[in-house]
Structure formats: structure tokens, C-alpha cells
C-alpha positions as a printed Julia matrix, in Angstrom:
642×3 Matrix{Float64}:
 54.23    0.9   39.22
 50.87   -0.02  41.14
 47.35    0.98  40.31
 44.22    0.01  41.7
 40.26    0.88  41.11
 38.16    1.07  44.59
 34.72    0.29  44.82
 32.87    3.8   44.6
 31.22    2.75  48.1
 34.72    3.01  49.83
 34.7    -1.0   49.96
 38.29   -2.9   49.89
 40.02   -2.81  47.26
 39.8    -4.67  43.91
 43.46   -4.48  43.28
 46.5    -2.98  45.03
 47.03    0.71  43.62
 45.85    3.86  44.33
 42.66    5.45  41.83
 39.1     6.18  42.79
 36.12    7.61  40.46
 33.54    9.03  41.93
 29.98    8.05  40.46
 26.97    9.62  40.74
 23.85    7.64  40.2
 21.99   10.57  38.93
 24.05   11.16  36.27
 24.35    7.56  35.17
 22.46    7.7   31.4
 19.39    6.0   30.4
 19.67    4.78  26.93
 16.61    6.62  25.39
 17.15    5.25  21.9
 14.6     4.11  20.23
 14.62    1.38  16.59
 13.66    3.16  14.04
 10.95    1.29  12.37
 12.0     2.46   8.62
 15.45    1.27   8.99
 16.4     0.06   5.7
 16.48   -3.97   5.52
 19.92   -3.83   4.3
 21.33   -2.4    6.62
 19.58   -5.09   8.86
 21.23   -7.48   6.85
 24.61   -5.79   7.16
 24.22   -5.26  11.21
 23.18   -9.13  11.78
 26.55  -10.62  11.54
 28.26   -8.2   13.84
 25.16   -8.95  16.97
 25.92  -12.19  18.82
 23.76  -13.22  21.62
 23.3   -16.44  23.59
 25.86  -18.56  24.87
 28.68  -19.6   22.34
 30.42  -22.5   24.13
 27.33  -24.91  23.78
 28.9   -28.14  22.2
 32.84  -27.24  22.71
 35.52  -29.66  22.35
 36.9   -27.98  25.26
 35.12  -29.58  28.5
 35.76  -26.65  30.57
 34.03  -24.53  27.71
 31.57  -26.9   27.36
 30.52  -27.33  30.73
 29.94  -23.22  30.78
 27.98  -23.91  27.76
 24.4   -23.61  29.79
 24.93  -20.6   31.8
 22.64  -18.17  31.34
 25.61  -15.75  30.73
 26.49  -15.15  26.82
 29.82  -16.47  26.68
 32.15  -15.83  24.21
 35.35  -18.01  23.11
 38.83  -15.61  23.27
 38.89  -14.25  19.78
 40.17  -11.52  17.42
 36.05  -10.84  17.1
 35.33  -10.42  20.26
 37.71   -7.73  20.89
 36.64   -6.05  18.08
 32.85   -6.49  19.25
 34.12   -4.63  22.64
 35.39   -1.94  20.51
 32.43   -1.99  18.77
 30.19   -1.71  21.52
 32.49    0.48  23.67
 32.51   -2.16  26.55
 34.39   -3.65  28.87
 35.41   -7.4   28.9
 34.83   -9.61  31.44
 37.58  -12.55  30.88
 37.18  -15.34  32.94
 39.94  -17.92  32.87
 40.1   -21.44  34.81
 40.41  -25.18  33.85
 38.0   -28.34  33.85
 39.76  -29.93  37.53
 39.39  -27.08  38.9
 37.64  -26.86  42.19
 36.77  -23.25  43.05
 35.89  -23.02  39.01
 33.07  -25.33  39.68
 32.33  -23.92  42.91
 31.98  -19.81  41.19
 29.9   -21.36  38.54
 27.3   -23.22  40.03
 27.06  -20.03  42.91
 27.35  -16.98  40.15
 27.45  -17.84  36.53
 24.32  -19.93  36.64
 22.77  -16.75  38.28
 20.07  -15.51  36.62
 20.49  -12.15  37.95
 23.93  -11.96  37.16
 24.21  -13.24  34.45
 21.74  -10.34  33.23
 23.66   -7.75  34.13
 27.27   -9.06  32.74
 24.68  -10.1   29.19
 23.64   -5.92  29.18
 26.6    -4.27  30.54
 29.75   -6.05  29.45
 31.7    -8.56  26.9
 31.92  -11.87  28.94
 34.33  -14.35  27.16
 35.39  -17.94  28.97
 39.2   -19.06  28.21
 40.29  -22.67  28.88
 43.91  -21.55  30.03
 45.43  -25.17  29.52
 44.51  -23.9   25.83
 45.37  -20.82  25.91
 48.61  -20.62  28.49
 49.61  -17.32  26.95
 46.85  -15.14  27.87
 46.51  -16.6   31.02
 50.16  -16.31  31.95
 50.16  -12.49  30.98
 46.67  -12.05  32.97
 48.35  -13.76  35.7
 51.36  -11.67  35.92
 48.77   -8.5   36.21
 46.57   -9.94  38.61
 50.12  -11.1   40.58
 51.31   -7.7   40.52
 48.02   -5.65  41.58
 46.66   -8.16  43.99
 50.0   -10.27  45.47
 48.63  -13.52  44.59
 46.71  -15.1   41.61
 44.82  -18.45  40.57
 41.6   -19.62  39.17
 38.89  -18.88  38.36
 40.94  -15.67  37.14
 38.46  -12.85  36.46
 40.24  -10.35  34.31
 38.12   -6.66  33.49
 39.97   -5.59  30.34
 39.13   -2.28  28.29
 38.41   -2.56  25.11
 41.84   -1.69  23.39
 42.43   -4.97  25.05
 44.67   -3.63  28.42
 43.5    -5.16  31.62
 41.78   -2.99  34.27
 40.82   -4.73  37.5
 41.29   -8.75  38.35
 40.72  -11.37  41.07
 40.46  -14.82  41.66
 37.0   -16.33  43.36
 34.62  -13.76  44.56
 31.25  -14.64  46.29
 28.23  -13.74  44.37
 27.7   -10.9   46.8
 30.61   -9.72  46.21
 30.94   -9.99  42.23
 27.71   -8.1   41.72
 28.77   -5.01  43.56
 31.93   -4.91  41.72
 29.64   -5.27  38.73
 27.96   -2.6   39.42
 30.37   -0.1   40.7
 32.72   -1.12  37.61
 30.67   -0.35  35.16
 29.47    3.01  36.88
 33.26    4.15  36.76
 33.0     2.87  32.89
 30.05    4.71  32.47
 31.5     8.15  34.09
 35.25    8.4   33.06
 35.68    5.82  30.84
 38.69    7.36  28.72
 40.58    8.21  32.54
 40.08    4.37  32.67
 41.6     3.61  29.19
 44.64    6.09  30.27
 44.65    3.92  33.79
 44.69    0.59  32.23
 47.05    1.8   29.15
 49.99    2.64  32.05
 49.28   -0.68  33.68
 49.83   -2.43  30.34
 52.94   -0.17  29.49
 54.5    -0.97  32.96
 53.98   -4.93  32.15
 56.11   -4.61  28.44
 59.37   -5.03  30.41
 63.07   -3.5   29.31
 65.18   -4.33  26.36
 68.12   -7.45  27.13
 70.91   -6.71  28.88
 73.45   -8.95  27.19
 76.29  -10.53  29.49
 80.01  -10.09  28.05
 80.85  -13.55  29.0
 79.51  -16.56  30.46
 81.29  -17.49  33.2
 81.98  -20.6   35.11
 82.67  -18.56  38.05
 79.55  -16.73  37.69
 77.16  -20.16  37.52
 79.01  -21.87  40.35
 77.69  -18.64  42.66
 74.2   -18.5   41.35
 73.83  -22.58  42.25
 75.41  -21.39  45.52
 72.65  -19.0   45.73
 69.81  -21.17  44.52
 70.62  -23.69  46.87
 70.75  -20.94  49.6
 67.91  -19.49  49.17
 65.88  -22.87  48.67
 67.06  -24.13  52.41
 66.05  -20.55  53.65
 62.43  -21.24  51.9
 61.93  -25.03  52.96
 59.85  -26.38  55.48
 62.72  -28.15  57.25
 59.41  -30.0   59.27
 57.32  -31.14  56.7
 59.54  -30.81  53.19
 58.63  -28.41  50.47
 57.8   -25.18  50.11
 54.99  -22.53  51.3
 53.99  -22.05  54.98
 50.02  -23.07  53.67
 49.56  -24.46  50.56
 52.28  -27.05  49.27
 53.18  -27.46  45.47
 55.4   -30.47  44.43
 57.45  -27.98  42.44
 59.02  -30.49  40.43
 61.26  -28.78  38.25
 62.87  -26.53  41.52
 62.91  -29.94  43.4
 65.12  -31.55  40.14
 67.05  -29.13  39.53
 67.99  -28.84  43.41
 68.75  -32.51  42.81
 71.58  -31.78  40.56
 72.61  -29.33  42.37
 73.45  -31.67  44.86
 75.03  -34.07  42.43
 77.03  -31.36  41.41
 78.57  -30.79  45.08
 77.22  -32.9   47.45
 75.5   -31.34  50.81
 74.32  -33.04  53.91
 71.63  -29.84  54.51
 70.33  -30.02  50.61
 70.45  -33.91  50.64
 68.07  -33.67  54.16
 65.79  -31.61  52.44
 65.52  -33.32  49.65
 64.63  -36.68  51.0
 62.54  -35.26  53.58
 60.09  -33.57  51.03
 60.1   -36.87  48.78
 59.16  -38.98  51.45
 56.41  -36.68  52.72
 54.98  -36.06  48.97
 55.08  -39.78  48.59
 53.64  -41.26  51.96
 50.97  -38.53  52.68
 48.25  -36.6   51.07
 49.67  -35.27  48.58
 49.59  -39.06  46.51
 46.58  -41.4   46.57
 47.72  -44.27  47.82
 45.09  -46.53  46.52
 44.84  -45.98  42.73
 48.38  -44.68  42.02
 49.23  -40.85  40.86
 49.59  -37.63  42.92
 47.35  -34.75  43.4
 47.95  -31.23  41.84
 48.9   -29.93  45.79
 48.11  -30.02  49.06
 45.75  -27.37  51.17
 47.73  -27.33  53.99
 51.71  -27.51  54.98
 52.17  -31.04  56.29
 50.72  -32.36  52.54
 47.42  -34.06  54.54
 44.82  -32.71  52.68
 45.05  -32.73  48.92
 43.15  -30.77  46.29
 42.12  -33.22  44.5
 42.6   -32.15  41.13
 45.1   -34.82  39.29
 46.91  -33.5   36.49
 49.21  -35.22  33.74
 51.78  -32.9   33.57
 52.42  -33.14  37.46
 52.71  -37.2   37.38
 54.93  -37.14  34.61
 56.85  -34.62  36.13
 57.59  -36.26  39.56
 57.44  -39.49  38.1
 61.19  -38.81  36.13
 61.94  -36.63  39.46
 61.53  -39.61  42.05
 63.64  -42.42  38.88
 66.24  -39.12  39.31
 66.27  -39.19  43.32
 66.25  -43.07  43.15
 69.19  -43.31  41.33
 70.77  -40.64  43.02
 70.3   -41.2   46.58
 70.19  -45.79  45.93
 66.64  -45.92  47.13
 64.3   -48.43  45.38
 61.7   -47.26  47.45
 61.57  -43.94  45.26
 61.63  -46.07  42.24
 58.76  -47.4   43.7
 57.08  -44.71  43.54
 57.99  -43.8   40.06
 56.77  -47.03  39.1
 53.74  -46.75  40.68
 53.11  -43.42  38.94
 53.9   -44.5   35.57
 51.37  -47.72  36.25
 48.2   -45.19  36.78
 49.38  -42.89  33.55
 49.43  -46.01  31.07
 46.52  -47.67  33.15
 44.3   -44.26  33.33
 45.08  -41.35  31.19
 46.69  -43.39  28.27
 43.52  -43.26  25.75
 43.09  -45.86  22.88
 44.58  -43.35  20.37
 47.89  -43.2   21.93
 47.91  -39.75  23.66
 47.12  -39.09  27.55
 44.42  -37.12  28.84
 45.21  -33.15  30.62
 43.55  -33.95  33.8
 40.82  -35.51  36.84
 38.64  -33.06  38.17
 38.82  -32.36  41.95
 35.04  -32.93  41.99
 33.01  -36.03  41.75
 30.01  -36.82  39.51
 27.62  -35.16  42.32
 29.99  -32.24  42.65
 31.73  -33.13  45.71
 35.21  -32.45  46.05
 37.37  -35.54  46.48
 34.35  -37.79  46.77
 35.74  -40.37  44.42
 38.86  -40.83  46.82
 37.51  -40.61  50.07
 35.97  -43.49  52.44
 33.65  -43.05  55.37
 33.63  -45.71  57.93
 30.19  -47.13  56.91
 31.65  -48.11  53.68
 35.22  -49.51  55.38
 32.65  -51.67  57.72
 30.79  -53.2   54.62
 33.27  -54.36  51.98
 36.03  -55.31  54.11
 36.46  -58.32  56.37
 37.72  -57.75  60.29
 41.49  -58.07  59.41
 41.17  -56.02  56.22
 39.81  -53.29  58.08
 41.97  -53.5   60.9
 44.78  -53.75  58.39
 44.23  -50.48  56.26
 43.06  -48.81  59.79
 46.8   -48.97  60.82
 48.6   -48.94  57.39
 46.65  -45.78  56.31
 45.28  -44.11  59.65
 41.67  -45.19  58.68
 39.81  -45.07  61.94
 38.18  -42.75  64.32
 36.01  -39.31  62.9
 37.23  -38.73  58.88
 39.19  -35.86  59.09
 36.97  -35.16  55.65
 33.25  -34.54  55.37
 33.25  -37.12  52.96
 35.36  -39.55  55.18
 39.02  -41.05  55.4
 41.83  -40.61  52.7
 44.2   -43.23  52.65
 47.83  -41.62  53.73
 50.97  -43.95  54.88
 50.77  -44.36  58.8
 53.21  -47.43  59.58
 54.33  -49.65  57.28
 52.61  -53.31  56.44
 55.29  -55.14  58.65
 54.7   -52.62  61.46
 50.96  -53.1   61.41
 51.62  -57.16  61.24
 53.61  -56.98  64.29
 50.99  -54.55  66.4
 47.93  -56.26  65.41
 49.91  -59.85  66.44
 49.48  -60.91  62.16
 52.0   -63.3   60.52
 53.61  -61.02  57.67
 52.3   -63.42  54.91
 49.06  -63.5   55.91
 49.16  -60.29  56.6
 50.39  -59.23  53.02
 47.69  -61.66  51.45
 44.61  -59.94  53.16
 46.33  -56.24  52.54
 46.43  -56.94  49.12
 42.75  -58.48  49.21
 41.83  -55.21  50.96
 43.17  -52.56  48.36
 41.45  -54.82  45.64
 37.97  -54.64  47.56
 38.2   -50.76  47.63
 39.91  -50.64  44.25
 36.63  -52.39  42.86
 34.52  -50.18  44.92
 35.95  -47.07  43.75
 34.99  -48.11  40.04
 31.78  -47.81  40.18
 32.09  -44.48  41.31
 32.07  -41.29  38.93
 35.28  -39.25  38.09
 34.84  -36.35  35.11
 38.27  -36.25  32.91
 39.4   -33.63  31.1
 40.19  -35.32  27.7
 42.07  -33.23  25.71
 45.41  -34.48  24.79
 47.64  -31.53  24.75
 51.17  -31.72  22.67
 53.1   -30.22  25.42
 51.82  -32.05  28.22
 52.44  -35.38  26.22
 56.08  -34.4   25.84
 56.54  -34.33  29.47
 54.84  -38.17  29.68
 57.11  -39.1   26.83
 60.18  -38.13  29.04
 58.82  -39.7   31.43
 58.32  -43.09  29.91
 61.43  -42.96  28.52
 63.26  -42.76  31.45
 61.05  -45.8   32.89
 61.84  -48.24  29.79
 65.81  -47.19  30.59
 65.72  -47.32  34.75
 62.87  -50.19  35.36
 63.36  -52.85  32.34
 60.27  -53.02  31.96
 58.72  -53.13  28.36
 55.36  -52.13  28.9
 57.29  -48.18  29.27
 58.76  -48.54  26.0
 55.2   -49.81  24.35
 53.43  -46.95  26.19
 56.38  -44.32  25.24
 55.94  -45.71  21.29
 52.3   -44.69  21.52
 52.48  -40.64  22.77
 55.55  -40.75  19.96
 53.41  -41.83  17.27
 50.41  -39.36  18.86
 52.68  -36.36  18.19
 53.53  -37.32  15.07
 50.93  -38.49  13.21
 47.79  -36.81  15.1
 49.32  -33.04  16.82
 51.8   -32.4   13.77
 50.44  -31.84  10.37
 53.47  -31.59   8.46
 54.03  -27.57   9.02
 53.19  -27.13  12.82
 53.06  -28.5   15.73
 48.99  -28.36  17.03
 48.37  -28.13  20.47
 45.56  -29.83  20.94
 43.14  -31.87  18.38
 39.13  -31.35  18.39
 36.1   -32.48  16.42
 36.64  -29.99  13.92
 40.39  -29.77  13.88
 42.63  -27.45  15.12
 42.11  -26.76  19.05
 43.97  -24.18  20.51
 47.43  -22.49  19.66
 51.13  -24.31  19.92
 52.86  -22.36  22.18
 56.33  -22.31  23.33
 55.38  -24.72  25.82
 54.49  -27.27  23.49
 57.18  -27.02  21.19
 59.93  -27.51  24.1
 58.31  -30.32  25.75
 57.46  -31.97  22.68
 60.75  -31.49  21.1
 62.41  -32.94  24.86
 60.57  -36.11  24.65
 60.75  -36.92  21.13
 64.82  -36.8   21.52
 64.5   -38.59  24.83
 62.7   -41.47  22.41
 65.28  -40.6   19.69
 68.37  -41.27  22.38
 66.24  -44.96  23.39
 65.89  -46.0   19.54
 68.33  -44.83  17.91
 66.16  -43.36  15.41
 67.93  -40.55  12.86
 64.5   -39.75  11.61
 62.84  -38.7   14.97
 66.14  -36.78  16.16
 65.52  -34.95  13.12
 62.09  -33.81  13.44
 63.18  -32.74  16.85
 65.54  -30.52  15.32
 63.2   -29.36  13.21
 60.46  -28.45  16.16
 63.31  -26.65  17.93
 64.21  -24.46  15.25
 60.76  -23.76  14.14
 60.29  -22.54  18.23
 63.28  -20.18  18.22
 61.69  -19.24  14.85
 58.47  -18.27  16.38
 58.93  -17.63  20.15
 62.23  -15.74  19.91
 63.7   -12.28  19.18
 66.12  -10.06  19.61
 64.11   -9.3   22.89
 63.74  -12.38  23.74
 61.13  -14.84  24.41
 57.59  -15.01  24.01
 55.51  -17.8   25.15
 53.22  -16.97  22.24
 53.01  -15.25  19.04
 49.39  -14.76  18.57
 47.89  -13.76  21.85
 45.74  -10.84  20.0
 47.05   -8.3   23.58
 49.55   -5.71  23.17
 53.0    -7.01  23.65
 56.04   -5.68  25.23
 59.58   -7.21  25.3
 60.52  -10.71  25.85
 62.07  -11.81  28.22
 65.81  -13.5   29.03
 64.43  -16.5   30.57
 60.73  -17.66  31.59
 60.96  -18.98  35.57
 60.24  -22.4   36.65
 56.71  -22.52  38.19
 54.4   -26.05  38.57
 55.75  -26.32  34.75
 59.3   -26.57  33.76
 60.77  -22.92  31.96
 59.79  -23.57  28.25
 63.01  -21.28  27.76
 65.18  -23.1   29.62
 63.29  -26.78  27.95
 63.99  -25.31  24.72
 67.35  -24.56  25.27
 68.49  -27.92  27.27
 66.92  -29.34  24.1
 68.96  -27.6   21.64
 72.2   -28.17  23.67
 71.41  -31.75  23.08
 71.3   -31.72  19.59
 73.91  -29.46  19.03
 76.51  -31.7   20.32
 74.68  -34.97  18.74
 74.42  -33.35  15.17
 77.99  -31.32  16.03
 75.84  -27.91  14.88
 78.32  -25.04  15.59
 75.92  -22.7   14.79
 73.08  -24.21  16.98
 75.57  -24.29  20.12
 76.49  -20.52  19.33
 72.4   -19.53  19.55
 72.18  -21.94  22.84
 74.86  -20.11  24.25
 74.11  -16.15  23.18
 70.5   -16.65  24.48
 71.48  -18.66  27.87
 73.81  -15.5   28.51
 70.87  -12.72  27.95
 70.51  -10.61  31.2
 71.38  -12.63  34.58
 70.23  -10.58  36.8
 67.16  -12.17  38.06
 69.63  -15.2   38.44
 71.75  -12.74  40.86
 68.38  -12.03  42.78
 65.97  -14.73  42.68
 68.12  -17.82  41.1
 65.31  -20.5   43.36
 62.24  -18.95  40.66
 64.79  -19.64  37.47
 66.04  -23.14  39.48
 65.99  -24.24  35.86
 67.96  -21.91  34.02
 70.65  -21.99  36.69
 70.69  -26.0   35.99
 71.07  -25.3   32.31
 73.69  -22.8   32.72
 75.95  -25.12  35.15
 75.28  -28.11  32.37
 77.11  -25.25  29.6
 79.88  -24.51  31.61
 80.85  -27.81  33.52
């Protein structure tokens, strides 16, 4: 089903479908009411609580939120009140959804929300509420999938119109201020005209997004898995860049979890295409943009195919992903050089997002202190010329193509041109000499870069942390090296002593407690790294409480429908759903269920292996159609039946 609201002025589109409203500015009514000066105080008093005006996120633990907190707009957090208010009020909400690294929510702020004029009109006309979606992944995965379906494509800033029964109406991503103020405008002159043919509009949309009931499969078949891995393999070769690695013909996303379970694929049946591809897109993640060279760590993705140009966004969830994924490909394929990397990776979590308390911050913003994007990474040649000697520069000039124009308007980024012996033996250098004064070199620029500015994202979220346990684990196991095991010890004790208070699992801490909702997210990846640490100690007790964190998720997140990434999202719900796909972030589902497998066979739970295996065998046909989105769940199912 498609729908779509035009701009009254026969402009393009807001969304893909097919309604229009006619509005006629004379007709448009003039609110004529007047206070009545012998209202009775106490029903003053009674009316004050239910009027909120200003801007709410002033002093948020959340630093997105708090960064919004002195737009003129009157922001609201994402709350059971504020959809009542909208009901209240009869108006529309304006839900606006991004995250603290995010570049193009910096750039939409400074250009429209810190517009006086707009924010005057969006304060008079409509509910505006600001959602940090790393705390709220629920709402922003089910705004997503709307915005997906209407426009093709989503992202952030996400701008969600909803109605006020809470169904959304019209979204985008980034819009020019231009551009945002006529929709504005005309918006709220088709609210104004036909607002219950827009309720009706937005109600379908909604009713189209609850899914269909679970189509059980009789019987989980080997036969069955061995073709969908045939097709997941298939279909990622027909998607790959077989010139640069990866995946998309502009952007380029590491895509860990497809890129892993791909990886077992091929350790399931070895193939010279998959193998190609695989080391290919590893080499070019780890020796171009895509990874800053310098300080260790890889970007969130790259703008452009051959993974030159990064943005610059850094994000704990991706290093700990592709920090277990290149230990995986190290071992699999025998090359140190991807342990290298791993290593490398795991250095700049424990050195940089490790905080005293234990836990590791969400993210780097793409933006430096002044607001530039990538400024913290980037070197012009000025700078190049002034801290480093004539060998030093002449060194990192061939090592990391550091010479000529910058390519950026804020100069060179380091990206793996020829390797140190190669550069020796062109510049005419002795190798030790030459590894001496390359080594000087990246400490001159290392100590540069401190003293510039970096804004971090400090929340510690449960989830995310699970996925750095994993990975830390499967350092202190593959790289002897203790300082893994120490750093592992720490996010364990984090999880258990600061995000779980006995009864649930918190997603995030603040200042005043609580901060956000546990989601199915967190539970799985929490649950995954706690037995990963169980497995490397030996520890009953921890093994335990991840039994206990799984069984409180299927609890919560599951159904006879299925799942649910969420169970208090405060939107109308539909069905679940079999299996979530993999995207950036590993399936929760499939997390959850690899989890439970696990434990089922440690703790010999008969009962726990029959849930594993009724839910893994829910409704396979999105396997039979697009088995490279669920990469995961077609790894989990091959794991059940091998």
C-alpha cells in the first residue's frame, strides 16, 4: 500500500503515494477567541499543569537532547504526555529523530531549528518533540520503516509528522530551511482543512505497517538451510562491488554482521568467488578511508564507493563489531595482518571510549569543536610542513598519500598508499631508520591531534557494551594479551552492578537514574557478551544471570506473533515479526536466539532448545526471498541443523 501528501502548490512530493488536499487560504480560520477575564482561578490552577511552553531538553543527560536544549523551538522529550497534549490540542507532531555524531543533525540544526522564524511557527502550529534514537531504537526503527516505505530511503535527522492518535503522516530526512517551512505551511493548511481525511490517511498507513500473523514451518530442514546459504551467498556476490569490496554503488557500510556471517558461510563450504570478496572488502575497509589510520578505530561509513572519504562519525558498536569480524577473518583466512587490525581496534576502545567507571562511551561526533566535519582527523599541508622533519614528511607523504591539493577542505586524511618498506626503498631510506622516524612521525601528529577538540557522546548504553564485551573476549582468547581480559572484566562488572538493578536490565544510566528503555537490543547483546565472559572464566554465576536476561527477553519481546523490539513504544502496534534483519546492528532476534542455543546445550535445557527451535522455524519466507538482509538468521539456522 503507498500513500503520499503533496504540497498544495503542486511541489514534489513529500512521500511516495498518491493524496492531495486542496487548501484555500481564505478559508483558513483565525482564532477569534478571546480569555475571558472572569475565568475562575481554579480552573487556572487546574489548566496550568496541562500548558507546557519553552524548551524541555535544557540540562538532559542525553547530549543530543541537550545540545537541542537552546533552540528557540519548544521541544518536547518522547512521552506518554506529549501525545496526550497533541490530543489535547488537536495537533500534529513534529518528531524529529537523530543522534549526537551525527553530521547532517548538526548541520539541520544550526540552519533551521535555531531559526527564529521557524521555530515560531512549529511553537504555534504543531507538537515538536526531539528523540535520541540510540535511546529510543524502537520508535525510530518503526519511523524508519514508514519513512523507508513512502520515500525509498531513510536516515537522520528523521522528521516524522504524526497525527495525534499517534499514526505517522508525512516523513523525510534533511530538508533545507526553504524547503521545511513550505512544508510547514502547506501541512498544516491540509491539517487545518480536512484534518479527519488525514487521520483516515495516516490510520491506513499505520494499518498497512502491523504486518500478518506467523506462518509456522512444519519442519526445519537441513535441506532447506543448505539452499537459503546457497542463496545468501548468491545474492551477496550479485550485490558486491567486485572493484572496491562491499556493498552499495555510493555510500559504503562495513555491514559487519552480513560480512560475518558470509564468513561462515564460507567456512561452511569453501568458495574461491566468496573468499575473493571477502578479503578484498577487508583489505579495502582496513587500508583506506573507511579506518583512521593514525589514532586507531573505523568510521561509521564511507561517502563514496572506493571507502576514500569517511563520515566521520565513530561509533562503538561498529569497532566492536569489526573488531571480532577481522580476529574471525584472521583466523580463518591465517592472516596476522587482520589480527592486526583487530588489535589495533581494540587498543583505541580501551585507550578512548573505555571511561573510568568501566563502561564505553556510544560514539565521536563527525564534527569538531568549531563544527567542522572531520576537522579533528584531517591535516593540511601547512601543518605537515611545521611539526614534521624532511624525512617524516616525506615518509607519511608516501605511506599515506599526503601530498599535493587535500582532497578535503580541511586537508589530507591519512589512508594506506604503499607500505613502510615500499616507501624505504623509493625514497632510497634504510628500513630501520626508516621505521624509527615513521614511528617519530605518527607520534608528532598523534600529539598534535590532542590538543584538538572532539565532542563524545557519553552515554554508556547496555547493548552496545555487550557487543565490546564480545569483542574483548575474543581478544583475551586470540591475542594473549591480558590487558583484553582486564578491559573485558570492567564492561562485565558495568552491566552488572551499574545497568542491572536486580529486576531489569537499564539501558542507559543518567543523573537522575533511569535513561531510556531496555530493548530487545540490549537484552541480546548483553546477554551474548556476558556468556562470552562466562565461557573465558568459567564462572556458574554469570552464565546464570545470562540465562536469566534471556528468558526475561523472550518474556518481554516475544509472542505468539512474534518479536517486538520493544514493549513500551506508546504507537499502535501490529504483529511481530519471525525474525528482525541484519542492518549496521546484528538481528537482536537472531542474537537472542544464538544466545539461547548456547545455553541450552551448556545447561542441557530441553525446554529452552525446544523454544530456540519453534521460533527459528517461524515463517521463512523472507529467507526464500531476501536471505542477504536476514544474513544472520540464515547463520543461526545452518548452526541448528549442522
Amino acid at each position: 500500500m503507498a500513500w503520499r501528501v503533496l504540497l498544495a502548490s503542486g511541489g514534489s512530493p513529500v512521500t511516495n503515494a498518491s493524496i492531495r488536499v486542496p487548501i484555500s487560504k481564505a478559508s483558513r480560520p483565525e482564532n477569534r477567541m478571546r480569555p475571558r477575564l472572569l475565568l475562575p482561578i481554579f480552573l487556572l490552577l487546574i489548566l496550568l499543569p496541562l500548558v507546557v511552553s519553552g524548551n524541555a531538553l535544557q540540562g538532559s543527560d542525553s547530549p543530543y537532547l541537550a545540545m537541542h536544549g537552546d533552540d528557540p523551538v519548544n521541544w518536547r522529550p518522547w512521552s506518554a504526555e506529549v501525545l496526550a497534549q497533541a490530543k489535547r490540542e488537536n495537533k500534529l507532531l513534529f518528531v524529529s529523530i537523530g543522534y549526537f555524531a551525527c553530521h547532517w543533525c548538526h548541520v539541520m540544526q544550526r540552519e533551521t531549528y535555531q531559526n527564529k522564524a521557524v521555530a515560531r511557527y512549529l511553537n504555534e502550529h504543531f507538537i515538536s518533540v526531539k528523540v535520541d534514537r540510540e535511546l529510543n531504537p524502537a520508535l525510530d526503527a518503526y519511523l524508519i520503516e514508514f519513512v523507508t516505505r513512502t520515500r525509498g530511503t531513510a536516515g537522520w535527522p528523521l522528521n516524522v509528522f504524526l497525527t495525534p492518535d499517534g499514526h505517522p503522516l508525512v516523513g523525510m530526512t534533511y530538508l533545507p530551511t526553504g524547503r521545511f517551512e513550505t512544508l510547514l505551511k502547506e501541512l498544516q493548511g491540509q491539517w487545518t482543512e480536512a484534518p479527519d481525511y488525514l487521520r483516515q490517511v495516516a490510520a491506513k498507513a499505520a494499518e498497512a505497517m502491523r504486518g500478518m500473523p506467523l506462518e509456522a514451518v512444519p519442519e526445519l530442514k537441513a535441506a532447506d538451510v543448505r539452499r537459503y546459504e546457497a542463496t545468501l551467498v548468491s545474492q551477496a556476490l550479485t550485490l558486491g562491488d567486485d572493484m572496491s569490496g562491499g556493498f552499495g554503488e555510493q555510500t559504503k557500510f562495513p555491514l559487519a554482521p552480513h560480512l560475518s556471517s558470509l564468513l561462515a558461510a564460507w567456512q561452511h563450504k569453501p568458495d574461491a568467488a566468496l573468499k575473493e570478496f571477502l578479503t578484498l572488502t577487508l583489505d579495502r575497509m582496513a587500508l583506506q578511508g573507511l579506518r583512521d589510520q593514525l589514532g586507531g578505530g573505523f568510521f561509521r561509513y564511507t561517502v563514496d564507493p572506493g571507502w576514500h572519504t569517511p563520515h566521520f562519525e565513530k561509533m562503538l558498536y561498529g569497532n566492536a563489531l569489526l573488531a571480532d569480524l577481522y580476529l574471525r577473518a584472521a583466523q580463518a583466512f591465517e592472516r596476522p595482518d587482520y589480527a592486526a587490525v583487530a588489535r589495533d581496534t581494540l587498543d583505541f576502545m580501551l585507550r578512548e571510549m573505555m571511561t573510568p567507571a568501566g563502561g564505553m562511551v556510544a560514539s565521536f561526533s563527525a564534527v569538531d569543536d568549531a563544527g567542522d566535519e572531520g576537522g579533528y582527523y584531517l591535516w593540511d599541508n601547512e601543518t605537515l610542513q611545521r611539526i614534521l622533519d624532511k624525512q617524516q614528511l616525506a615518509l607519511v607523504q608516501q605511506v599515506w598519500g599526503m601530498q599535493g591539493p587535500p582532497p578535503h577542505e580541511g586537508g589530507h586524511l591519512p589512508m594506506m598508499q604503499m607500505s613502510l618498506a615500499q616507501a624505504a626503498k623509493t625514497l632510497g631510506m634504510k628500513a630501520a631508520v626508516a621505521e624509527k622516524q615513521f614511528q617519530l612521525a605518527r607520534e608528532r601528529l598523534l600529539a598534535e591531534r590532542s590538543k584538538r577538540q572532539l565532542p563524545v557522546d557519553h552515554k554508556i548504553l547496555a547493548g552496545w557494551n555487550g557487543l565490546a564485551l564480545t569483542a574483548l573476549v575474543a581478544g583475551a582468547r586470540q591475542l594473549d594479551d591480558v590487558r583484553y581480559q582486564q578491559g573485558a572484566e570492567k564492561l562485565r562488572n558495568y552491566l552488572l552492578t551499574t545497568l542491572w538493578d536486580g529486576q531489569r536490565l537499564w539501558r542507559a544510566r543518567g543523573r537522575q537514574g533511569e535513561l531510556g528503555q531496555a530493548t530487545l537490543e540490549d537484552y541480546a547483546f548483553a546477554a551474548q557478551g556476558l556468556l562470552d565472559w562466562a565461557e573465558l572464566t568459567n564462572s556458574k554465576a554469570d552464565r546464570q544471570m545470562a540465562l536469566r536476561w534471556v528468558d526475561d527477553a523472550w518474556r518481554r519481546f516475544h509472542d505468539g506473533s512474534g518479536w517486538r523490539l520493544s514493549d513500551q513504544t506508546l504507537l499502535p502496534s501490529g504483529y511481530g515479526v519471525a525474525m528482525f534483519s541484519d542492518s549496521p546492528l546484528p538481528s537482536p532476534s537472531v542474537v537472542l536466539m544464538r544466545t539461547a542455543w548456547r545455553l541450552a546445550a551448556l545447561e542441557d535445557d530441553k525446554a529452552l532448545r525446544q523454544r530456540v527451535l519453534k521460533a527459528a522455524a517461524s515463517d521463512h519466507t523472507a529467507l526464500q526471498e531476501a536471505a542477504f538482509e536476514y544474513a544472520g538468521q540464515v547463520e543461526l539456522l545452518a548452526e541448528i541443523v549442522k
